[in-house]
mmCIF file as gemmi writes it, N, C-alpha and C atoms, coordinates in Angstrom:
data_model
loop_
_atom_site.group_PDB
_atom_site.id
_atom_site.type_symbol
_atom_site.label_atom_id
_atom_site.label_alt_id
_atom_site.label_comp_id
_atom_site.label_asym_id
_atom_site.label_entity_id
_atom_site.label_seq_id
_atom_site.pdbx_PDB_ins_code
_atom_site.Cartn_x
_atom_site.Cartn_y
_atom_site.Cartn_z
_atom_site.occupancy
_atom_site.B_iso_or_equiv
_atom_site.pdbx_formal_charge
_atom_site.auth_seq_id
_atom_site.auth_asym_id
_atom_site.pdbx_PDB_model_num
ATOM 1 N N . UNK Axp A 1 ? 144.813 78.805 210.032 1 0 ? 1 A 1
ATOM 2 C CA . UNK Axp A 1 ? 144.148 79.291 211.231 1 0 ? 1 A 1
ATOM 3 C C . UNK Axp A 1 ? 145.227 79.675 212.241 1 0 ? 1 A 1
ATOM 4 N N . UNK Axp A 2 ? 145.344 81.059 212.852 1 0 ? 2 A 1
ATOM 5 C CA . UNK Axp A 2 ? 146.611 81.107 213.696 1 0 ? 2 A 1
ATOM 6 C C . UNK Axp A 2 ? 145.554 81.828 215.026 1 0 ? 2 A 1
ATOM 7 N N . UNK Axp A 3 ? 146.404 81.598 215.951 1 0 ? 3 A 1
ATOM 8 C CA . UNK Axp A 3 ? 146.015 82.306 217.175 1 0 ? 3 A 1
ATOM 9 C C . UNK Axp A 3 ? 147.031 82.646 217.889 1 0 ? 3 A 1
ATOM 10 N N . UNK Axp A 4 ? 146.445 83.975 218.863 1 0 ? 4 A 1
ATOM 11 C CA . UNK Axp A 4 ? 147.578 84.531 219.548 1 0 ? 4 A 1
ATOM 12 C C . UNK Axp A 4 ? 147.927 83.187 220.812 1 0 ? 4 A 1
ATOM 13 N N . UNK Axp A 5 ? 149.27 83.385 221.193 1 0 ? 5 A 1
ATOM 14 C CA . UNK Axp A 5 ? 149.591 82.991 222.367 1 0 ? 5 A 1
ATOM 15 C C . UNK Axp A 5 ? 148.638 82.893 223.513 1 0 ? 5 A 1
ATOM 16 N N . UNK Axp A 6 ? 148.503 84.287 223.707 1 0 ? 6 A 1
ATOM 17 C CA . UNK Axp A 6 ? 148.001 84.564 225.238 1 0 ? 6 A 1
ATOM 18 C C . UNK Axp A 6 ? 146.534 84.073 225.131 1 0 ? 6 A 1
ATOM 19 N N . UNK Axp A 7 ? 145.856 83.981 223.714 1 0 ? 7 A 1
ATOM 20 C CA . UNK Axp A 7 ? 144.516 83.645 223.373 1 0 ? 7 A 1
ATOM 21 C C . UNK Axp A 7 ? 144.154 82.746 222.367 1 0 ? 7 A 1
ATOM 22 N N . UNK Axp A 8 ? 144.688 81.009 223.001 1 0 ? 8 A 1
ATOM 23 C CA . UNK Axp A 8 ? 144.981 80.226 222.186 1 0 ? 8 A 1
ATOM 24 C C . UNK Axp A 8 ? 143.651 79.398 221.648 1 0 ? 8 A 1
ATOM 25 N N . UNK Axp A 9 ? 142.309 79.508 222.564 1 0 ? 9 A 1
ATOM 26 C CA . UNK Axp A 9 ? 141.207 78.819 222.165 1 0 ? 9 A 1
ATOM 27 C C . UNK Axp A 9 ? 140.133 79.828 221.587 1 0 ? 9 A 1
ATOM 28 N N . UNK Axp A 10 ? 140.664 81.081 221.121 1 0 ? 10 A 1
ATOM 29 C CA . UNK Axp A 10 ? 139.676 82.361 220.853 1 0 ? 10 A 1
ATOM 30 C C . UNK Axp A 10 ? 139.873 82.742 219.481 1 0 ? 10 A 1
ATOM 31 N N . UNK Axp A 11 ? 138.829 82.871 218.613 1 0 ? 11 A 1
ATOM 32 C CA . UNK Axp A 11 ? 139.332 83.047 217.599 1 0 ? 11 A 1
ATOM 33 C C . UNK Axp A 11 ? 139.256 84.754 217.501 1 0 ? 11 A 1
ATOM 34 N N . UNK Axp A 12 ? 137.997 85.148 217.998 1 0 ? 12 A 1
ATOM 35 C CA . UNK Axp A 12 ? 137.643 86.394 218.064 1 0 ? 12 A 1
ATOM 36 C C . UNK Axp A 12 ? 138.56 87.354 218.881 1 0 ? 12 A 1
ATOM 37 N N . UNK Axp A 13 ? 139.391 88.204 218.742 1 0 ? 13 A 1
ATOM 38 C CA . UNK Axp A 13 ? 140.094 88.92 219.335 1 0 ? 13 A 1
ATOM 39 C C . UNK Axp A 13 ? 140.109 90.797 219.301 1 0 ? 13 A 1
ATOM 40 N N . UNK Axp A 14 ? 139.625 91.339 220.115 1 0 ? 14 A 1
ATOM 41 C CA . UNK Axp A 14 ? 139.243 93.044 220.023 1 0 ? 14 A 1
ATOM 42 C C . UNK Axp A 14 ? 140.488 93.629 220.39 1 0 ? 14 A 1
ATOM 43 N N . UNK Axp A 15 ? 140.677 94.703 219.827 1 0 ? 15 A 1
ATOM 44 C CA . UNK Axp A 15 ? 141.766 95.707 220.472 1 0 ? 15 A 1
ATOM 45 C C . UNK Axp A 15 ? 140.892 96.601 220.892 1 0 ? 15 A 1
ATOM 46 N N . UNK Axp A 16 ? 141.591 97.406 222.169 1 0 ? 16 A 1
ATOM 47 C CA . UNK Axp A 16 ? 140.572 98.299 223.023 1 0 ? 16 A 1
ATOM 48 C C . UNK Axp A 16 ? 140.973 99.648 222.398 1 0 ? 16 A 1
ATOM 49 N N . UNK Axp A 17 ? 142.18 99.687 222.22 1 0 ? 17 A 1
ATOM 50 C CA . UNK Axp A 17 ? 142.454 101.508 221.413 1 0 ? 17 A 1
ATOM 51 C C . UNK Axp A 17 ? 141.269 101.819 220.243 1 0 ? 17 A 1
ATOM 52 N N . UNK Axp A 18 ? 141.103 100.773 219.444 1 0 ? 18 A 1
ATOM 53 C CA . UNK Axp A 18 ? 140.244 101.373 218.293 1 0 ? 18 A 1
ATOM 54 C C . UNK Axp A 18 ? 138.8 100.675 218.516 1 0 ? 18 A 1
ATOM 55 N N . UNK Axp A 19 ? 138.725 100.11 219.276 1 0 ? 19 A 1
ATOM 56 C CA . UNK Axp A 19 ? 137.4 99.198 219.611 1 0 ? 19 A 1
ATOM 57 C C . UNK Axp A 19 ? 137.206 98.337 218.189 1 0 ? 19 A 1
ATOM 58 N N . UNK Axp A 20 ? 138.374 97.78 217.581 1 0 ? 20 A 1
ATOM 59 C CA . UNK Axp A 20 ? 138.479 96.342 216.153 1 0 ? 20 A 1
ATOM 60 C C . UNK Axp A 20 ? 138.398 95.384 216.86 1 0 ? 20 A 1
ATOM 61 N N . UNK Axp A 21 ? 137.485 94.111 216.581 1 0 ? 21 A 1
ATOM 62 C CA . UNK Axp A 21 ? 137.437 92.613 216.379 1 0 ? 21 A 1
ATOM 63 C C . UNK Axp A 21 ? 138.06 92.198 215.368 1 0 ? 21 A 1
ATOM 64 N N . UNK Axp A 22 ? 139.237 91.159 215.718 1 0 ? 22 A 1
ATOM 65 C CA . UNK Axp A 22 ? 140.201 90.534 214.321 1 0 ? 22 A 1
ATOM 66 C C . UNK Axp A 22 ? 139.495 88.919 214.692 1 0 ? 22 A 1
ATOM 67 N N . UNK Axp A 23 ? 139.164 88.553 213.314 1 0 ? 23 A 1
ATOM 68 C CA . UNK Axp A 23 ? 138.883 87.057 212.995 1 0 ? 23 A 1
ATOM 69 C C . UNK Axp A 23 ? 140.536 86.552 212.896 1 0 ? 23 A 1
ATOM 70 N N . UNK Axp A 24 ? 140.842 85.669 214.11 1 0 ? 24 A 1
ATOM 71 C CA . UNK Axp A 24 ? 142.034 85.428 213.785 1 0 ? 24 A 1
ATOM 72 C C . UNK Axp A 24 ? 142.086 84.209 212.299 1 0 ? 24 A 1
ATOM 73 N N . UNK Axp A 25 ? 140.544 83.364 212.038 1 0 ? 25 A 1
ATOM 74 C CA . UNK Axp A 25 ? 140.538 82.53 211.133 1 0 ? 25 A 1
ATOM 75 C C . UNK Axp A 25 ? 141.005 83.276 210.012 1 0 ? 25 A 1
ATOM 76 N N . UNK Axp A 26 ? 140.737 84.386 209.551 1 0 ? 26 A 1
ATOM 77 C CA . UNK Axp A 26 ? 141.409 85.251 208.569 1 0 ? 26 A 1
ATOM 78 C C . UNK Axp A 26 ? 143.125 85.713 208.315 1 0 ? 26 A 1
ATOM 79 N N . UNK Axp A 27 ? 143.495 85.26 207.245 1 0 ? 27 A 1
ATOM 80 C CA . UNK Axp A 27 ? 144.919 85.303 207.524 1 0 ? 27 A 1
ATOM 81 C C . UNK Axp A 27 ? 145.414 86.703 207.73 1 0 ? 27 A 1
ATOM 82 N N . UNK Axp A 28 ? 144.879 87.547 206.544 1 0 ? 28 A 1
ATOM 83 C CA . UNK Axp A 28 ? 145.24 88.865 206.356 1 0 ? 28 A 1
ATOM 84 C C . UNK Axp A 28 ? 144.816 89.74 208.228 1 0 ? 28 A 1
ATOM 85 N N . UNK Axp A 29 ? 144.204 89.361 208.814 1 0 ? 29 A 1
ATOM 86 C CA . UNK Axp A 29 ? 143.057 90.013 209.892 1 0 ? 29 A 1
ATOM 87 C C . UNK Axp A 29 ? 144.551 89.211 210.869 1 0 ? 29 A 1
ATOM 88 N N . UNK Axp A 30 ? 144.791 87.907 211.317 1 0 ? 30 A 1
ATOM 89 C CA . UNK Axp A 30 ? 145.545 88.144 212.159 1 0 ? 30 A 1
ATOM 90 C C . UNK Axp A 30 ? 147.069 87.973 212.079 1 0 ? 30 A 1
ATOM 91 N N . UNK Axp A 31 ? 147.606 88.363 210.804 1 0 ? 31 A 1
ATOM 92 C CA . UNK Axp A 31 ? 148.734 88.734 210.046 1 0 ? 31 A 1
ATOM 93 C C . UNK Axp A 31 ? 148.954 90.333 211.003 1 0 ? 31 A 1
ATOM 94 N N . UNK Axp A 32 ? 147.876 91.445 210.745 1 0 ? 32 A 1
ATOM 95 C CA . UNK Axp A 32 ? 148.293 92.523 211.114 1 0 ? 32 A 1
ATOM 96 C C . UNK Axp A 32 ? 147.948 92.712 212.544 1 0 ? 32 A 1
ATOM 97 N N . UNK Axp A 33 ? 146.826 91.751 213.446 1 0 ? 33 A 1
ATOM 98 C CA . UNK Axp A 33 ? 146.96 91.456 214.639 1 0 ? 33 A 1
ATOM 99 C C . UNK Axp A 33 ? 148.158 91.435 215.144 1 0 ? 33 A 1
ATOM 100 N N . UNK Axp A 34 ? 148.707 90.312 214.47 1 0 ? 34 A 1
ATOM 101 C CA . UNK Axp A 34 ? 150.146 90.121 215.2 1 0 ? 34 A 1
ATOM 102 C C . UNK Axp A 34 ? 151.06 90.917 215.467 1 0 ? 34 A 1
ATOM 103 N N . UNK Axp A 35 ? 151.354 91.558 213.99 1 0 ? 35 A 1
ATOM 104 C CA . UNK Axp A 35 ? 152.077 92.636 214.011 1 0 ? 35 A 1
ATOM 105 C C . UNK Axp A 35 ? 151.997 93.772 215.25 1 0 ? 35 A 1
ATOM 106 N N . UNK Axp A 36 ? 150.49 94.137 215.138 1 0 ? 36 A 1
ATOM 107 C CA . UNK Axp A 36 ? 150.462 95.101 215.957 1 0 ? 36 A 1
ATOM 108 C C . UNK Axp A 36 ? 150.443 94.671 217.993 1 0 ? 36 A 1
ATOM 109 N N . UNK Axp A 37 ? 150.525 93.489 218.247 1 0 ? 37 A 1
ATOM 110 C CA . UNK Axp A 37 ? 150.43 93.274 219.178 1 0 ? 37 A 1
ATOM 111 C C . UNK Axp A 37 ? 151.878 93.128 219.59 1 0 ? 37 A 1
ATOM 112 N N . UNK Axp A 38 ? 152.91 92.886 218.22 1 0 ? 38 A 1
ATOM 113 C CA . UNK Axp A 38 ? 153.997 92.264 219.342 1 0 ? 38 A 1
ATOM 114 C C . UNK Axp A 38 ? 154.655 94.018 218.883 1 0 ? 38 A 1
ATOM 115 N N . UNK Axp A 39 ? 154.392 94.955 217.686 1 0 ? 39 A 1
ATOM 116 C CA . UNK Axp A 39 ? 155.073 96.278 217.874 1 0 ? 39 A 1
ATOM 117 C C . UNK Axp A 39 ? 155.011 96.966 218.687 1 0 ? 39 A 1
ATOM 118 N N . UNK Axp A 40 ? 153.279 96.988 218.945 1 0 ? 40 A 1
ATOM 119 C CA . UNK Axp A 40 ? 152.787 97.993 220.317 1 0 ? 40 A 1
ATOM 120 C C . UNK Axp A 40 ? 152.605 97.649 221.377 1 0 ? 40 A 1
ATOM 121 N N . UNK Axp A 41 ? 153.19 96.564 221.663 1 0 ? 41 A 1
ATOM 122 C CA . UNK Axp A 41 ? 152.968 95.919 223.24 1 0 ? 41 A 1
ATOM 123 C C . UNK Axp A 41 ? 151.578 96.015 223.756 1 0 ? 41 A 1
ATOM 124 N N . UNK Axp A 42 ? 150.358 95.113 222.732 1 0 ? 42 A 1
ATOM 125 C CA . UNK Axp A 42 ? 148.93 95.299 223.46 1 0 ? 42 A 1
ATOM 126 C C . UNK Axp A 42 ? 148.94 94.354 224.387 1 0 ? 42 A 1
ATOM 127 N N . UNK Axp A 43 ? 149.464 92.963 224.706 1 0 ? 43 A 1
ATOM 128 C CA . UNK Axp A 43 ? 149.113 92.375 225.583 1 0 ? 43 A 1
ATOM 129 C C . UNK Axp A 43 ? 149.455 92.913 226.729 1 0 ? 43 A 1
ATOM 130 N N . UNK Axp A 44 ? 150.809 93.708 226.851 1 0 ? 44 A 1
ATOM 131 C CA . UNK Axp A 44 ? 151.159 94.472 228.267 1 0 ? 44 A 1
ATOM 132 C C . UNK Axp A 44 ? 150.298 95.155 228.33 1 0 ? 44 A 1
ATOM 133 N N . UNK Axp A 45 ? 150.336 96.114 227.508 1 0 ? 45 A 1
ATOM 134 C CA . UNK Axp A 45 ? 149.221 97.01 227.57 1 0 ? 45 A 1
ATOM 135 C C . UNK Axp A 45 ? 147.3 96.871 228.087 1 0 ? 45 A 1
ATOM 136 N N . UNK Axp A 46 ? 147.145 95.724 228.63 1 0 ? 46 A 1
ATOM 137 C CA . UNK Axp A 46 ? 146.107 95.032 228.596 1 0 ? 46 A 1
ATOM 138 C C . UNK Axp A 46 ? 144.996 95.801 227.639 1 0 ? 46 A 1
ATOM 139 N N . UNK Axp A 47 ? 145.113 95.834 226.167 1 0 ? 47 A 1
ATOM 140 C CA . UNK Axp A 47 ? 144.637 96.409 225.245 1 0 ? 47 A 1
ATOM 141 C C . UNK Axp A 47 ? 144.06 95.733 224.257 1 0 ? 47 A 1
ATOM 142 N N . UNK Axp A 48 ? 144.155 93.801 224.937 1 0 ? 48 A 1
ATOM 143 C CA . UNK Axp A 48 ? 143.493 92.928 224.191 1 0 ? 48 A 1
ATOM 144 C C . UNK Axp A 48 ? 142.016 92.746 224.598 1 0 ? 48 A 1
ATOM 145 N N . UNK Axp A 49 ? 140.998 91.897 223.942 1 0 ? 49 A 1
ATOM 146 C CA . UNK Axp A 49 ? 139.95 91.696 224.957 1 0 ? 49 A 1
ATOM 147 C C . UNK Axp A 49 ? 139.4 89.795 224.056 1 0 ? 49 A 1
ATOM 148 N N . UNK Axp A 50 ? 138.927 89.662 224.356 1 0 ? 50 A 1
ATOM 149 C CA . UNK Axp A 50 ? 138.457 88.16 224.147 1 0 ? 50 A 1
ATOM 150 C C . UNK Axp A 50 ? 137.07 88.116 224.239 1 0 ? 50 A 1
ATOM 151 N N . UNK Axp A 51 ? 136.467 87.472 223.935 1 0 ? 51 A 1
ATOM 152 C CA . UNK Axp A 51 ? 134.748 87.026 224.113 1 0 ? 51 A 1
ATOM 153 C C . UNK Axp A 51 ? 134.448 86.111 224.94 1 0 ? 51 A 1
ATOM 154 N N . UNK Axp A 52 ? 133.036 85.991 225.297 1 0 ? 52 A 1
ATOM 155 C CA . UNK Axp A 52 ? 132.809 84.805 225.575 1 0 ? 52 A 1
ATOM 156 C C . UNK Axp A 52 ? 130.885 84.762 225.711 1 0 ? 52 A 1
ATOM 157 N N . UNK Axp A 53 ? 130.186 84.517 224.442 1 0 ? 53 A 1
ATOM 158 C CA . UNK Axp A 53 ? 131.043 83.407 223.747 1 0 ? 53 A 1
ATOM 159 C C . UNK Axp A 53 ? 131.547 83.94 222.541 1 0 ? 53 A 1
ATOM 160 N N . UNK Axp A 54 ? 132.517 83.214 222.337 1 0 ? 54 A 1
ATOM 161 C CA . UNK Axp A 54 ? 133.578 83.397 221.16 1 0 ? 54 A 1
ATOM 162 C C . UNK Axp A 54 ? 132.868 83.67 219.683 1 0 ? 54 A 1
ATOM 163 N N . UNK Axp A 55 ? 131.987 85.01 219.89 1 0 ? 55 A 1
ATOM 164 C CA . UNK Axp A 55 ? 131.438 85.297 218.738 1 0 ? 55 A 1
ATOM 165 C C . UNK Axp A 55 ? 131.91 86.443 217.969 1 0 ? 55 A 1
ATOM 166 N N . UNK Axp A 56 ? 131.619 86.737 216.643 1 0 ? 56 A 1
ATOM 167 C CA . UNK Axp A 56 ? 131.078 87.98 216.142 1 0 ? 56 A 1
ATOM 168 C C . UNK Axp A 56 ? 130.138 88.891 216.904 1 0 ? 56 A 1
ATOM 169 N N . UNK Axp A 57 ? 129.153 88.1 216.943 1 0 ? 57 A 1
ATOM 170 C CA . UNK Axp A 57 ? 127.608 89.026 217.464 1 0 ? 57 A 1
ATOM 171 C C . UNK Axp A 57 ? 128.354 89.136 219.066 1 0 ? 57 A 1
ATOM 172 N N . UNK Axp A 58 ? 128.568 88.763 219.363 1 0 ? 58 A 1
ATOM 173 C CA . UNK Axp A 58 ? 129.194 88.979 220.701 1 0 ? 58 A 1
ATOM 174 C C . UNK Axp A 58 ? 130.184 90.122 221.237 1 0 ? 58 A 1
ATOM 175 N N . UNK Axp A 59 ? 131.293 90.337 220.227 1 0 ? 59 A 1
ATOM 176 C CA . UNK Axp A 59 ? 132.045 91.137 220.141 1 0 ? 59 A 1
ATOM 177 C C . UNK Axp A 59 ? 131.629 92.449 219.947 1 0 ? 59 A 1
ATOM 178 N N . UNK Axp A 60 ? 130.197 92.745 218.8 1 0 ? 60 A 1
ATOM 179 C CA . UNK Axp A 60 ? 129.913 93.782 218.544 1 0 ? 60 A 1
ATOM 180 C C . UNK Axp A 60 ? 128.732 94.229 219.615 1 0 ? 60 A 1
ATOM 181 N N . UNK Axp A 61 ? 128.265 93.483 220.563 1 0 ? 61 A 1
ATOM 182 C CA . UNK Axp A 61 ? 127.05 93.456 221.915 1 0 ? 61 A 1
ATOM 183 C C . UNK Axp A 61 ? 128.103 94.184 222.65 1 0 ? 61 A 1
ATOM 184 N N . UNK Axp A 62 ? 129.256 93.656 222.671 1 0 ? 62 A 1
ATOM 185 C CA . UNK Axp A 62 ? 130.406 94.972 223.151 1 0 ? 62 A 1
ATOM 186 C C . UNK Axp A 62 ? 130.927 96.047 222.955 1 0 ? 62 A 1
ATOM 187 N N . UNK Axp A 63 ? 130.119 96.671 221.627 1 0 ? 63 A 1
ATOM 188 C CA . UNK Axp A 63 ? 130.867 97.727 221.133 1 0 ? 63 A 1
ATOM 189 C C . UNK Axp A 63 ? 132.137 97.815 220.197 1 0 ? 63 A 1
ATOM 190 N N . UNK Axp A 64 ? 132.217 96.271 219.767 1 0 ? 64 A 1
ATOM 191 C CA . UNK Axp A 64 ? 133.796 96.316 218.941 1 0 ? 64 A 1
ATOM 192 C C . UNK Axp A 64 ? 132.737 96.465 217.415 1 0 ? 64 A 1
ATOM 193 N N . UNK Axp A 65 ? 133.787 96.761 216.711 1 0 ? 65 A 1
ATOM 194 C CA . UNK Axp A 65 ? 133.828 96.546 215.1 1 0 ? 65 A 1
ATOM 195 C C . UNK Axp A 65 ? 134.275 95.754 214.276 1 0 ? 65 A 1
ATOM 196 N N . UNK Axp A 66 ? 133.598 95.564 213.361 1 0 ? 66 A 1
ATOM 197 C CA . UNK Axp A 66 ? 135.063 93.932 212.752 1 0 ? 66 A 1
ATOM 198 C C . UNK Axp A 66 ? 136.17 94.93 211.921 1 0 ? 66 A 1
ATOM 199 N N . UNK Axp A 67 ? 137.157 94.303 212.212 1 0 ? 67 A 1
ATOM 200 C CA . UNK Axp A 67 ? 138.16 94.745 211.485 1 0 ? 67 A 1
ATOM 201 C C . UNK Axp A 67 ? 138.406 94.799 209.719 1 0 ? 67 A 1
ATOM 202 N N . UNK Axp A 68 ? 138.709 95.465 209.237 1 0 ? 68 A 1
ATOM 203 C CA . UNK Axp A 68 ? 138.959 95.311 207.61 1 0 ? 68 A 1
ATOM 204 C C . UNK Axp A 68 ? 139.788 95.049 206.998 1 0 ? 68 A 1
């Protein structure tokens, strides 16, 4: 189970460029999270987004997608 830094009690995590939800419980899902957050600078970028509550169904009531 990994989580980002900046979003240490969230498992659910959206990027705003592509409107993706990453299950960080998924290794492969926040394997390339990571990647792409620390290559493309999303947290500067405020290009992360979080839930609350910390759902699936929640994430997509927002317009995100789950990631693949």
């Amino acid at each position: 189970m990994g989580r980002l830094r900046a979003f240490p009690a969230h498992r659910f995590i959206g990027t705003r460029d592509d409107m993706r939800v990453h299950d960080c419980d998924n290794d492969l899902q926040f394997t390339r999270l990571s990647a792409r957050v620390e290559a493309e600078g999303l947290l500067g970028s405020k290009l992360l987004a979080s839930f609350g509550p910390d759902t699936l169904v929640e994430a997509g009531n927002r317009g995100f997608s789950p990631a693949g």
